[in-house]
N, C-alpha and C positions, 0 to 999 in steps of 0.2 A: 470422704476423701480428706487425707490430713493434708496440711498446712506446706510441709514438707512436699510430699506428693504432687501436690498444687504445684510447686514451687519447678521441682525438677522438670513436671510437663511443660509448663513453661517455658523452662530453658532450655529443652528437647529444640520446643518448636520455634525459638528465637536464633540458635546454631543451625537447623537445617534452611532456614530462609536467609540466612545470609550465608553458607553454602550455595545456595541455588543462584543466588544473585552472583553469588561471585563465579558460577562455573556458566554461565549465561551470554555468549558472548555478546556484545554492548552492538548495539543498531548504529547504522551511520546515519544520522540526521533523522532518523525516524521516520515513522510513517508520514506525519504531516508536514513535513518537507518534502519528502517523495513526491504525495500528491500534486503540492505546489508547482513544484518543478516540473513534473508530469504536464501538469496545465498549462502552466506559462510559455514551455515550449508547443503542446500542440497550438496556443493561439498565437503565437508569432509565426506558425508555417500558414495556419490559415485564418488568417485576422477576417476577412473578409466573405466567407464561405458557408455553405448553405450546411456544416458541420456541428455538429452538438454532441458534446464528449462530455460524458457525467464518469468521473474518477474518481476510484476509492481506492484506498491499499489496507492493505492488512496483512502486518509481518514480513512487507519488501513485496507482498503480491500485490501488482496493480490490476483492477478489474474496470474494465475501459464500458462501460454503458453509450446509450445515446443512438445515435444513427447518423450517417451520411449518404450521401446521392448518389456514388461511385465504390465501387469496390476498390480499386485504386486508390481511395480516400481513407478507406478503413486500415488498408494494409499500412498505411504510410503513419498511421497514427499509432499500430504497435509498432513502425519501428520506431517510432518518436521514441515510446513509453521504454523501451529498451537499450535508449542511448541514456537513460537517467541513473548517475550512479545508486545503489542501493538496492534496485530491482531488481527481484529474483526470480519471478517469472511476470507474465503477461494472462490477463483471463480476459478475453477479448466477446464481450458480449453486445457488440453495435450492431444494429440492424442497417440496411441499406434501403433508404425509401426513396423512392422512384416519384415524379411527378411533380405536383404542387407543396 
């Protein structure tokens, strides 16, 4: 490969990545403000509660893990996760544990 050759691939792929970036539209606060926020609101609804909310987002999807007592509990916690600006859906994977 000549030098030239080299050169233009190069340049190929330095114009199409800042094409991409730029036709990309920009995330509001990003995932790891999402999450944040995500948390901070479900433990101000339940500071106190037998609730364990494991949150991850990826790309505005928040994926709600963990488990609570109540189904009532769970449901209140995608709505939390859906009052968070930035999220674009909800992947609601909490188990409901009964008992001890």
């Amino acid at each position: 490969m000549s030098a030239q050759t080299a050169f233009l691939l190069f340049l190929s792929v330095v114009v199409m990545v800042v094409l991409v970036t730029r036709i990309r539209p920009a995330s509001k606060g990003g995932d790891p403000q999402i999450t944040a926020a995500v948390s901070t609101a479900i433990s101000r609804e339940f500071p106190f509660s037998n609730v364990q909310v494991d949150v991850k987002t990826f790309d505005g999807v928040v994926i709600l893990g963990g488990y609570t007592r109540e189904l009532e509990q769970a449901k209140r916690v995608v709505e939390i996760a859906y009052t968070i600006d930035g999220v674009k859906s909800v992947d609601n994977r909490m188990m409901i544990r009964s008992g001890q």
